[in-house]
C-alpha positions in Angstrom: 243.5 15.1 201.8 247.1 15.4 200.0 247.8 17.2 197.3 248.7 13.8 195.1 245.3 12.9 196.1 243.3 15.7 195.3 245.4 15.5 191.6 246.5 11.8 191.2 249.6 11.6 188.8 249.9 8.6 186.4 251.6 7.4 183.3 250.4 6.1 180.1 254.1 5.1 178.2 255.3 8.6 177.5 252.4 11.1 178.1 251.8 11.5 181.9 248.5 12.4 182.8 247.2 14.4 185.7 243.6 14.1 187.3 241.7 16.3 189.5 239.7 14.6 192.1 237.7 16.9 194.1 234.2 16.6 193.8 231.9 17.2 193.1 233.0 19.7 190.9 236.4 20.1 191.3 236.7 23.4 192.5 239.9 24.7 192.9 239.9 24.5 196.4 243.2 25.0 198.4 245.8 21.9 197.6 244.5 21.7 193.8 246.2 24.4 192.3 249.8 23.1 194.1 248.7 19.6 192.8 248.1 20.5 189.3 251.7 22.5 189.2 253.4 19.9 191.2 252.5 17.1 188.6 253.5 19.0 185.9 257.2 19.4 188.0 257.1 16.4 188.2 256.6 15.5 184.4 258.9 18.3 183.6 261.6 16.7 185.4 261.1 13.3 183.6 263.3 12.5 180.7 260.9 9.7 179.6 257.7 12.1 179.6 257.3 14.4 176.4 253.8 15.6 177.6 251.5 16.1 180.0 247.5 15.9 180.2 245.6 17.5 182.2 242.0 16.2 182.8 239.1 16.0 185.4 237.9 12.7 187.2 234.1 12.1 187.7 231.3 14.8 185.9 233.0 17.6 185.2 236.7 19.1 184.5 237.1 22.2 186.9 233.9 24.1 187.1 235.5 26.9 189.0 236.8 28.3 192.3 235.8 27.9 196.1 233.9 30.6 196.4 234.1 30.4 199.8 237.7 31.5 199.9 236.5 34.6 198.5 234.4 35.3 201.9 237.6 34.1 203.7 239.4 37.3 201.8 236.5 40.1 202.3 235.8 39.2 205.9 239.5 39.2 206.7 240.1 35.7 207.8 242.6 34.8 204.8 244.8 37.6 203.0 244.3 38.0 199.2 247.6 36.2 197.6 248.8 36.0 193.8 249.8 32.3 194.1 247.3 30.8 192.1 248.6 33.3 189.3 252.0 32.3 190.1 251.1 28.4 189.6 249.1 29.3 186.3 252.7 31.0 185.1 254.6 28.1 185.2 252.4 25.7 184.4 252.6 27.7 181.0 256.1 28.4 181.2 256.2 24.4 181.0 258.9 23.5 178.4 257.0 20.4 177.4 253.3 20.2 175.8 251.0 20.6 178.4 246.8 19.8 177.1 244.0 20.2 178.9 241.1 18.0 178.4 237.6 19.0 178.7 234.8 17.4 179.7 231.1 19.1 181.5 232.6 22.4 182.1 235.6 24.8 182.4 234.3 27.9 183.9 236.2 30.6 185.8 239.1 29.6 187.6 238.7 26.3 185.8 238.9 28.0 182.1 241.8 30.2 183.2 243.5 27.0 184.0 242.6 25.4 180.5 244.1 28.7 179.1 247.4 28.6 181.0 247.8 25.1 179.1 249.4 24.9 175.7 246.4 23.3 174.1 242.8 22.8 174.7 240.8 19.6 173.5 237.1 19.0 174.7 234.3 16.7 174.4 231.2 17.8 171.7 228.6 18.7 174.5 231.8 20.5 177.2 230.8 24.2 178.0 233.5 27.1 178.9 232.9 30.3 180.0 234.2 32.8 182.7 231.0 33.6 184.9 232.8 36.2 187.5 230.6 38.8 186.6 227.5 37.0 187.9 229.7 37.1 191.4 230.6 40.7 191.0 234.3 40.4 190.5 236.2 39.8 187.2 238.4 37.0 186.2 241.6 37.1 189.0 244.2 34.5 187.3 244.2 35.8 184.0 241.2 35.1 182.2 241.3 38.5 180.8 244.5 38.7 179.4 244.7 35.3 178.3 241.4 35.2 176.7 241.5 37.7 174.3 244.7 36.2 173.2 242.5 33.1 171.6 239.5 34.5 170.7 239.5 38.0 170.2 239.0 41.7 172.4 235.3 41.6 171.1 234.4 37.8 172.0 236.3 37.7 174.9 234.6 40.5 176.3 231.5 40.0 175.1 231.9 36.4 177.5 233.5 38.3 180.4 231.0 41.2 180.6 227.9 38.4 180.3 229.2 35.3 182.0 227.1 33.1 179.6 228.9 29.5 178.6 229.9 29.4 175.8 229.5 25.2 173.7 232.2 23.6 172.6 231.6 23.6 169.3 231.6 27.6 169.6 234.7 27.5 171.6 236.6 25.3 168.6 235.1 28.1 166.1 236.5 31.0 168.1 240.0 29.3 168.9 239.2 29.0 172.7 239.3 25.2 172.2 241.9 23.4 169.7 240.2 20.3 168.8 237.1 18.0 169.5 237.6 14.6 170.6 234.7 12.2 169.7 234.8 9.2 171.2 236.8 8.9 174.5 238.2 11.9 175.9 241.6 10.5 177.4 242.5 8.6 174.6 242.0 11.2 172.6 244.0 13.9 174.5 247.1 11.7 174.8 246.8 11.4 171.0 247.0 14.9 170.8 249.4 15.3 173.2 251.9 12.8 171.0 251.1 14.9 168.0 252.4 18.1 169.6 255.3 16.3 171.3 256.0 14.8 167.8 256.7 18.1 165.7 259.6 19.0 167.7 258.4 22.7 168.3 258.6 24.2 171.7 255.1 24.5 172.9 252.5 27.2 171.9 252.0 29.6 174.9 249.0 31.7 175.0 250.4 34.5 176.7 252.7 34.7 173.6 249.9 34.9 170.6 249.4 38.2 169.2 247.5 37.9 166.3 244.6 37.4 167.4 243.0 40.2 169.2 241.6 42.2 166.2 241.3 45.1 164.8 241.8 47.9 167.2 239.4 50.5 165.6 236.8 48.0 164.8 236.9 46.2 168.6 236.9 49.6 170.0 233.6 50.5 168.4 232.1 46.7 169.9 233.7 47.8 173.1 231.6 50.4 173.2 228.1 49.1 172.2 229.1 46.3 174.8 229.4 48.8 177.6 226.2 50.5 176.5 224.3 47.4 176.5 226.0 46.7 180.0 224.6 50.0 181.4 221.5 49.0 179.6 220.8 45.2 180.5 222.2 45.7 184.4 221.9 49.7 185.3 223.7 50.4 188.6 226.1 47.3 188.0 229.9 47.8 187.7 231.0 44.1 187.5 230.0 43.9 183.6 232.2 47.0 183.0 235.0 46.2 184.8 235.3 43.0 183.0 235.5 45.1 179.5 237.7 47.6 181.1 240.1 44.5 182.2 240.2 42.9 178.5 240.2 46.3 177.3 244.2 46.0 178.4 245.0 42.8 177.1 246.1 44.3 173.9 247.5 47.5 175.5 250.1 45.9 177.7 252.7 43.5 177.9 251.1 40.2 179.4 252.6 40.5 183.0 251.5 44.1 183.2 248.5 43.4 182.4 248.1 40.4 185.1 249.1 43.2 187.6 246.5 45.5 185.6 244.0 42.5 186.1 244.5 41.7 189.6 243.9 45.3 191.0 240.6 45.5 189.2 239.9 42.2 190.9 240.6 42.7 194.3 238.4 46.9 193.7 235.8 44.6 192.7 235.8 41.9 195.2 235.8 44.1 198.0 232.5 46.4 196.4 228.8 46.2 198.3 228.8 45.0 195.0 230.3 41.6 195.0 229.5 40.9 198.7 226.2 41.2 198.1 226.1 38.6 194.6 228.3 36.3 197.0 225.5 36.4 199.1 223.1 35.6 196.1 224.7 33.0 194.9 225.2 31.0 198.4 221.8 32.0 199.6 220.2 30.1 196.8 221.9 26.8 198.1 220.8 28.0 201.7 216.8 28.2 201.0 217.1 24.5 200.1 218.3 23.4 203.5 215.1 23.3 205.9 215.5 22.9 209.7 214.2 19.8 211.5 213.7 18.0 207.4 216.2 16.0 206.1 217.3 13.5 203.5 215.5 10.9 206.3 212.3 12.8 205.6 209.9 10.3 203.8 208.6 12.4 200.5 205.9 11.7 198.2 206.3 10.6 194.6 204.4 13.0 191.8 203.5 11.5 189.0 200.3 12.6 188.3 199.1 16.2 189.5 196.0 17.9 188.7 195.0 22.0 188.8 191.5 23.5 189.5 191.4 27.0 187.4 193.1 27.4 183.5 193.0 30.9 183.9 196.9 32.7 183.9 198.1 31.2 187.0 196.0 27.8 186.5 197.6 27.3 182.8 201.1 28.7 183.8 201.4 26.3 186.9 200.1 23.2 184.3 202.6 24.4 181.6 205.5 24.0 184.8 204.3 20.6 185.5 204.5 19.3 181.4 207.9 20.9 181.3 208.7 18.7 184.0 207.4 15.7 181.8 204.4 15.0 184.5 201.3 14.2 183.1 197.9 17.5 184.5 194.8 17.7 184.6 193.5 21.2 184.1 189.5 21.9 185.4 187.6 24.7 184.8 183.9 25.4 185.5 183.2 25.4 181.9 184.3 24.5 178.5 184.5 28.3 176.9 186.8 29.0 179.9 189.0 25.9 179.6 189.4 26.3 175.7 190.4 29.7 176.1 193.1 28.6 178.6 194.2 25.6 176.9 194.7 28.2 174.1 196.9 30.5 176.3 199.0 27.8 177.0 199.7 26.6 173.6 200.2 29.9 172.3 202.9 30.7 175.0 204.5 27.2 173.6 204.7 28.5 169.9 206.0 31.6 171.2 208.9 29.8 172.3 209.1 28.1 168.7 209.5 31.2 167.3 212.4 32.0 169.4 214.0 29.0 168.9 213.0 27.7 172.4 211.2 24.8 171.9 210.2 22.3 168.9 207.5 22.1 167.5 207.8 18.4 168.4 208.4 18.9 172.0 205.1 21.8 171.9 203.3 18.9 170.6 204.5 16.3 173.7 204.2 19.4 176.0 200.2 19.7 175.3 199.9 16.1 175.4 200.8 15.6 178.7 197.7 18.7 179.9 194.7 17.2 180.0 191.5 19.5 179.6 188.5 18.6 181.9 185.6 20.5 183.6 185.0 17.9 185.9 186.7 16.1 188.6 186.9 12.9 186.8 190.7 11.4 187.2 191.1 13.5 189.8 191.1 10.5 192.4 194.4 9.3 190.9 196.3 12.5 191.6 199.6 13.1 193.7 199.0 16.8 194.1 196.3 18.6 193.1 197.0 22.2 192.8 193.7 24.9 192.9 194.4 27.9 191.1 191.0 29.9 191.4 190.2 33.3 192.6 191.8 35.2 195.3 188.4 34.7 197.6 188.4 32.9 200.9 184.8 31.6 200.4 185.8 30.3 196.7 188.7 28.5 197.8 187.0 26.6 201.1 184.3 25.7 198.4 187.0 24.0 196.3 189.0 22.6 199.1 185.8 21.0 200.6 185.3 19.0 196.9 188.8 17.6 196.4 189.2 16.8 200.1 186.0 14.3 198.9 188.1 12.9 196.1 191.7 13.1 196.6 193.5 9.8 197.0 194.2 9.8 201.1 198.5 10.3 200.4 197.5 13.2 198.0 199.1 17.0 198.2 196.8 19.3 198.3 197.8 22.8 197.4 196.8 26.7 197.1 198.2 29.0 195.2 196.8 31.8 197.1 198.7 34.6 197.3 198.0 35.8 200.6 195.1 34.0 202.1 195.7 31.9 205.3 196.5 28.2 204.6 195.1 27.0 207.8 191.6 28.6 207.4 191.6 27.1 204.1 192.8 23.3 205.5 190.1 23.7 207.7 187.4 23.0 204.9 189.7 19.3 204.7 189.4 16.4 207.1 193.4 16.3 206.4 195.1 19.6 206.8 198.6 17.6 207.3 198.0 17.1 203.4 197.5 21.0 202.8 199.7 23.6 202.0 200.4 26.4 200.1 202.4 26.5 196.7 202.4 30.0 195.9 203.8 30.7 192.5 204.9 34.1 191.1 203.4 35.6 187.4 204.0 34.8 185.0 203.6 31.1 186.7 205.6 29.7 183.8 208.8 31.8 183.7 209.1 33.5 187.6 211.8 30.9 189.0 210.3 31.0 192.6 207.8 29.3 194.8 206.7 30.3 198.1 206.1 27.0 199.7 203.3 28.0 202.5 203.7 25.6 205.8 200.2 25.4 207.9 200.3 24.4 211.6 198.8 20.6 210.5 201.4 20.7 207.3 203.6 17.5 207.6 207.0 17.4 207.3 206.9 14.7 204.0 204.4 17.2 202.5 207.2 19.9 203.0 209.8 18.0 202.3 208.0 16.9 199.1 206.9 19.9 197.9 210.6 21.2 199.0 212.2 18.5 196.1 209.4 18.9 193.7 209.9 22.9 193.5 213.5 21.5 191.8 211.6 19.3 189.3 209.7 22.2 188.4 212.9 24.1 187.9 211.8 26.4 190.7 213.4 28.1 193.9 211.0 27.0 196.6 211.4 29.1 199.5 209.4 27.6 202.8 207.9 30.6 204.6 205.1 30.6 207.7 201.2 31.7 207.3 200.2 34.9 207.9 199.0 37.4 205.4 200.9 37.9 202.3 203.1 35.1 203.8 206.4 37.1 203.4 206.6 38.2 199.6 203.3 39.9 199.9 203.6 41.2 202.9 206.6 43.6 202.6 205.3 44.2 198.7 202.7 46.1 200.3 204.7 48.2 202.9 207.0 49.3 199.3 203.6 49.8 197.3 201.7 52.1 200.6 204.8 54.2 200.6 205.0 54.8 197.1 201.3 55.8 196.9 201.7 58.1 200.1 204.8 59.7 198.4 202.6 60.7 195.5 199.8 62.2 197.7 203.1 64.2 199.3 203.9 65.5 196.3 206.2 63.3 194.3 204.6 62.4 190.5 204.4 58.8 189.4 207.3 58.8 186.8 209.5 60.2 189.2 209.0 57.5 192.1 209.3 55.0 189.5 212.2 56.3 187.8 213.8 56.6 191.6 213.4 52.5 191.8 214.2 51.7 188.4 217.3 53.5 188.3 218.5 51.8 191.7 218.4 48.4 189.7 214.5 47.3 190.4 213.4 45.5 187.0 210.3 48.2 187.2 209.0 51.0 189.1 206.4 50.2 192.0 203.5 51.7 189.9 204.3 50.4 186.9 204.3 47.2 188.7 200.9 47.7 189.4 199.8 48.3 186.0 201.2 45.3 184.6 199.6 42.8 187.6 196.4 44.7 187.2 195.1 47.5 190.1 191.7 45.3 190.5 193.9 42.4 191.7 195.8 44.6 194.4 192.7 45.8 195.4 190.4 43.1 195.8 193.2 41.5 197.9 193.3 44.7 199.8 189.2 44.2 200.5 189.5 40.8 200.8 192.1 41.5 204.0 190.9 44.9 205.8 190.9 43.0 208.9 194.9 43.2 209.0 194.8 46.8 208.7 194.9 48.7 212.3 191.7 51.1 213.0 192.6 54.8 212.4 196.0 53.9 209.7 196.3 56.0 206.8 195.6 54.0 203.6 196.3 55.2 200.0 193.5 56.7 198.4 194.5 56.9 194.3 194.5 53.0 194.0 190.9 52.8 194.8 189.6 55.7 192.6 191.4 53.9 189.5 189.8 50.7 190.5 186.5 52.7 190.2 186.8 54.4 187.1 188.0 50.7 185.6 191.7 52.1 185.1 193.1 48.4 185.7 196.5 48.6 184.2 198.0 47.2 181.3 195.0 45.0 180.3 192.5 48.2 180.0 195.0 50.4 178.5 195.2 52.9 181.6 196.1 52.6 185.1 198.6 54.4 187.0 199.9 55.6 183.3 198.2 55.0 179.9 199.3 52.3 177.2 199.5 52.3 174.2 200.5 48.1 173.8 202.7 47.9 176.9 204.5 51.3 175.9 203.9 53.3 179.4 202.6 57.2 178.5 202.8 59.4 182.1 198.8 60.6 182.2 198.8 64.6 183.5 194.9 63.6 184.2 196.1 61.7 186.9 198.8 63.4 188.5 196.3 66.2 188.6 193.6 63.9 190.0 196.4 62.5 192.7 197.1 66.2 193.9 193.1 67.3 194.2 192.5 63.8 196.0 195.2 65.1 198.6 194.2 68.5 199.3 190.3 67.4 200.0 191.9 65.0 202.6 194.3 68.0 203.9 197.8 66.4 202.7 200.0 69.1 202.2 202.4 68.7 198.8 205.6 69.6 199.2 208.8 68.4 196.9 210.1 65.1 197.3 213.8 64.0 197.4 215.0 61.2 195.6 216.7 60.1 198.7 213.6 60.5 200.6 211.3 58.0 197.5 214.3 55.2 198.2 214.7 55.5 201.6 210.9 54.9 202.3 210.3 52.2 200.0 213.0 50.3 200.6 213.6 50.5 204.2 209.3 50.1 205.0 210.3 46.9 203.5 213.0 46.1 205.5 211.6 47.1 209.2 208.9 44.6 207.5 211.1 41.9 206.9 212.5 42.1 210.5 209.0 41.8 212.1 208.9 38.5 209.4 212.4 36.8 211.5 211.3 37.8 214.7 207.7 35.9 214.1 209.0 33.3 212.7 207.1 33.5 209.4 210.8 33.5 207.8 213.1 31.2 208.6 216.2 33.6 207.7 216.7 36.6 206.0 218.2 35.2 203.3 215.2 33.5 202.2 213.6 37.1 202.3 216.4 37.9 200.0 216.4 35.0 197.6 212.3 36.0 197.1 213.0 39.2 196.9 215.3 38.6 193.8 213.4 35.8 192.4 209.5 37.0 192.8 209.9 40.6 192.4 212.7 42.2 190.4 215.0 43.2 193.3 218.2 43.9 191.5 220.9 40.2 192.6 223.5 42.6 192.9 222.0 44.6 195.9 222.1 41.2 197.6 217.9 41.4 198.3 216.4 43.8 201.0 217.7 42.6 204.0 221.4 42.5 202.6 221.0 46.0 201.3 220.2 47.4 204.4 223.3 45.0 206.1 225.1 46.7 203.5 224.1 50.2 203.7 224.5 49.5 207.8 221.6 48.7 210.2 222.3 51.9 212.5 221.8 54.3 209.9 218.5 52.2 208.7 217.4 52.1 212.3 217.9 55.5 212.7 215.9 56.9 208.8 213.0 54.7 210.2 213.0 56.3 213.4 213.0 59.8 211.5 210.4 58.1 209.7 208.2 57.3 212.9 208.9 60.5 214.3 207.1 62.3 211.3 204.1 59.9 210.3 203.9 57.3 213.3 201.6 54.3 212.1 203.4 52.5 209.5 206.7 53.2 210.9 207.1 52.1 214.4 210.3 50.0 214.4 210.6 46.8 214.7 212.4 45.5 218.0 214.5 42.9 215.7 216.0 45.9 213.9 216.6 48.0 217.1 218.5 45.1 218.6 220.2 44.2 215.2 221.4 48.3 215.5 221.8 48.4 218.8 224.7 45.5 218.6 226.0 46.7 215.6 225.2 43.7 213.9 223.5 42.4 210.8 220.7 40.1 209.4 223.4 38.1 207.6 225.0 37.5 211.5 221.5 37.0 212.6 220.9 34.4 210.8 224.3 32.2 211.5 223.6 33.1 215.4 219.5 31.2 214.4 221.6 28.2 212.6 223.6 27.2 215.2 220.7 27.8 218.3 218.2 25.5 215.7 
């Protein structure tokens, strides 16, 4: 495609007009950039033009860069080049009125290019913002310099350090945007492009306004409260920083010196772990989507109608999903005390979002309407999916599997939100275990963005494929993983939480393994994690699955003595620590009880390195993870990585387990988990994916390009 195509060039009487046409979001993609400063040349160079409009075709204006090229820069196949900068320059330098029209969104790249125009006009309902942070890199063409020049050091850094869009209307108030245009958009911008032309005046650059930026004492003191909250909100994470460091300048330098200031910062922070591993975030969530063998060609189901069996937290969080969605749920439980109580959960979650200015009170109201309370099966014959939600025990869910397999409409979905229980075992209690499969949500049901879609041998590929699409109506990542216990989430949670119990029995305290974790960018210690999803749940699922453990393997023995003495976690006001609400208090009782309990079974204590706390958890989990590719009960490591992230408060700027250890280097892994075997044996024997993975001197993230072009 030329560049005339990709930015089409027109006239309308005096006021040429220039439109981007690359969808579907116009990213700047190479040929866009050249096109955009090519037309404007072009205008430049016309006597009968006095201005130029700049505007998007289809959805959106420019809603950022090709990420891609980034990858292109980092893995060496393209070198890193200014010339977008350059273009952006003249552009501005442009001696005739150049306005930029938004509609949808101008974000990164796309908002440096509104700002490198004269004047910005947008739509009521347009967003801006400059997201590069959530990518690990700052803005490269400007976006800090130029920024900070409209709106102020404080606002523009507050939107560069969170990456949040920012409305229109907000944009007008802080002088990011010029005007609204109500009605239509083009019209409206050559209108305003006239009216600029008209006064005579050479056009308003923004490199050139100076009065904007503030007062330096008083935007040095946000500065600062920015940064702490940046070190607060995203520990470990440098991206934030950088981007307050970078606007930090734009009132410190002349505006060229501070593009050079800019672009050096850019290019430290778009070759960190840092970056490459968000990079890998932000394409890996496109990449869980896409499943092998299922295609737009694969029939789906429609929902309209689903049904759940159990209102307890899962039950009602799972129905809430569904009536966000705007699809009318049953909700059964065995009795009515039971389902009121739940029903009362759920709408008490709702007006907890009306306090915080979530939700309507009109939209709670629609919201309950659509959850129908029932403690019988009645309806249930006119369901799409029917969801059961009830204990974590094999013998319950057959039981409940057995009754809707009796009642479920033949094209029915029927799902289990077990957690680790085999899918197949349970389709067996069905005459139809093409129909069953597991939709394993993460809690809270109704905030954790992730599903673990759970595929049985008998699971068709319109029941994946359906439950694949319907994961996006829900709002949710589904992730498609293979049966086996604790499916993949699960599984590698329990290699991280039988570490950090054998750590403590070696002589490291609770906070301090927690406080190892937390620190490293996990959203909460593994013990503290514990606590708040309750000790009894962990183990019962731990009885309910001894027969995966191998004869003679050490198990943790704390977790079990809690259970007995009914220290549950948060919701009995002791576990692993005491509470006081959900205010954690370390408990010297236990620590003392955790080093007796290890001398009567002959574990020596010795002191415990940091190093030694992260190492184990984190790379248990990833010689887990490998044994997960290699028997195919993940389809790539990505997908490890997206649940990782999504389900369990792995930090997105690690990249997920498996891109941590790619980035940390598979040799050295390999070689702490031999170390690791060498000492304790057992848990540690490595897996032969890793070995070859080391071996080659390759990664998972190689791995899995080598599985996508074999499939």
């Amino acid at each position: 495609m030329s560049d005339q195509e990709l930015v089409a060039y027109s006239t309308h009487d005096d006021i040429a007009v220039l439109t981007v046409n690359n969808p579907p979001v116009n990213a700047l993609s190479p040929g866009v950039p050249e096109g955009i400063r090519d037309g404007v040349s072009k205008a430049a160079a016309d006597d009968a033009i006095r201005a130029v409009v700049l505007i998007g075709g289809g959805r959106t204006f420019i809603a950022g860069a090709d990420i891609k090229e980034f990858g292109k820069i980092t893995s060496g196949q393209k070198k890193p080049d200014i010339g977008f900068n350059e273009i952006l320059n003249e552009v501005e330098c442009c001696a005739k009125p150049v306005v930029c029209a938004i509609h949808g969104t101008a974000l990164g790249g796309g908002l440096e290019t509104a700002m490198a125009c004269h004047y910005r006009v947008a739509v009521p309902d347009a967003m801006v913002g400059q997201p590069e942070v959530k990518l690990g890199i700052i803005p490269g063409a400007g976006g800090t310099q130029r920024l900070p020049r409209l709106c102020g050091v404080a606002k523009a850094a507050e939107i560069c350090a969170s990456g949040r869009m920012v409305s229109a209307k907000e944009a007008l108030d802080s002088g990011i945007v010029d005007k609204l245009i109500e009605g239509d958009l083009l019209e409206g911008a050559i209108a305003f492009a006239r009216e600029q032309a008209a006064t005579g005046e050479p056009p308003r650059r923004t490199r050139d306004i100076a009065d904007r930026f503030g007062n330096e004492a008083e935007y040095k003191m946000f500065l600062q409260g920015v940064r702490q909250e940046c070190a607060k909100r995203v520990r470990g994470m440098q991206a934030p920083l950088r981007n307050v460091d970078a606007v930090e300048l734009a009132p410190q330098l002349p505006f060229m010196e501070g593009l050079e200031a800019e672009a050096k910062i850019f290019q430290e922070c778009l070759f960190s772990d840092e970056s490459k591993a968000m990079i890998h975030v932000f394409f890996g969530q496109r990449a869980v989507s896409k499943v092998p063998g299922i295609g737009k060609e694969t029939p789906r189901l429609d929902i309209k109608q689903a049904a759940i069996i159990g209102a307890g937290t899962m039950g009602g969080g799972i129905a809430m999903n569904y009536a966000n969605a705007g699809i009318p749920v049953m909700l059964k439980e065995t009795d009515q005390e039971r389902l009121d109580k739940g029903v009362a959960v759920i709408r008490k979650n709702y007006e907890s979002s009306v306090k915080k200015g979530k939700l309507t009170e009109e939209k709670l109201e629609k919201r309950m309407a659509l959850i129908t309370p029932t403690t019988t099966y009645d309806g249930f014959e006119n369901a799409d999916i029917i969801v059961e939600a009830v204990f974590e025990n094999m013998a319950l869910k057959k039981e409940v599997f057995g009754e809707i397999d009796a009642i479920a409409k033949p094209q029915a979905i029927l799902a289990s939100n077990t957690s680790t229980l085999d899918i197949d075992e349970i389709a067996g209690a069905t005459k139809r275990p093409e129909s069953v499969i597991g939709h394993h949500f993460f809690s809270p049901a109704n905030i954790m963005p992730l599903i673990e879609i759970v595929r049985g041998k008998a699971t068709s590929d319109t029941v994946i494929a359906t439950s694949m699409d319907l994961a996006k109506g829900l709002r949710k990542t589904g992730v498609l993983v293979g049966n086996g216990f604790g499916f993949v989430g699960n599984r590698m949670f329990e290699q991280y939480q039988r570490q950090a119990q054998f750590l403590l029995e070696e002589g490291a305290t609770i906070e301090q393994v927690d406080k190892v974790l937390y620190d490293w960018g996990m959203a909460m210690g593994p013990l503290a994690v514990c606590d708040l999803a309750g000790i009894d749940v962990g183990i019962r699922v731990h009885q309910e699955n001894l027969d995966h453990i191998p004869e003679g393997y050490r198990t943790a023995l704390v977790g079990q003595k809690l259970f007995d003495m009914g220290r549950y976690g948060q919701k009995t006001g002791a576990g692993w620590y005491q509470y006081e609400g959900r205010k954690a208090i370390p408990d010297p009782e236990i620590n003392a009880l955790i080093v007796k309990m290890a001398t009567e079974a002959g574990i020596e204590q010795r002191e415990i390195s940091n190093q030694e706390i992260l190492e184990r958890c984190l790379y248990s989990m990833v010689n887990e993870g490998a044994k997960l590719l290699a028997e195919g009960i993940a389809l790539r490591s990505v997908d490890i990585d997206i649940i990782y992230i999504m389900g369990y408060g792995f930090p997105a700027f690690r990249g997920g387990p498996m891109k941590a250890a790619d980035l940390v280097g598979l040799k050295e892994v390999y070689d702490r988990i031999c170390h690791y075997n060498d000492q304790y044996g057992q848990w540690w024997k490595p897996a032969p994916l890793l070995k070859q993975l080391a071996e080659s001197d390759a990664t998972f993230t190689q791995y899995d390009y080598q599985q996508a072009k074999q499939a």
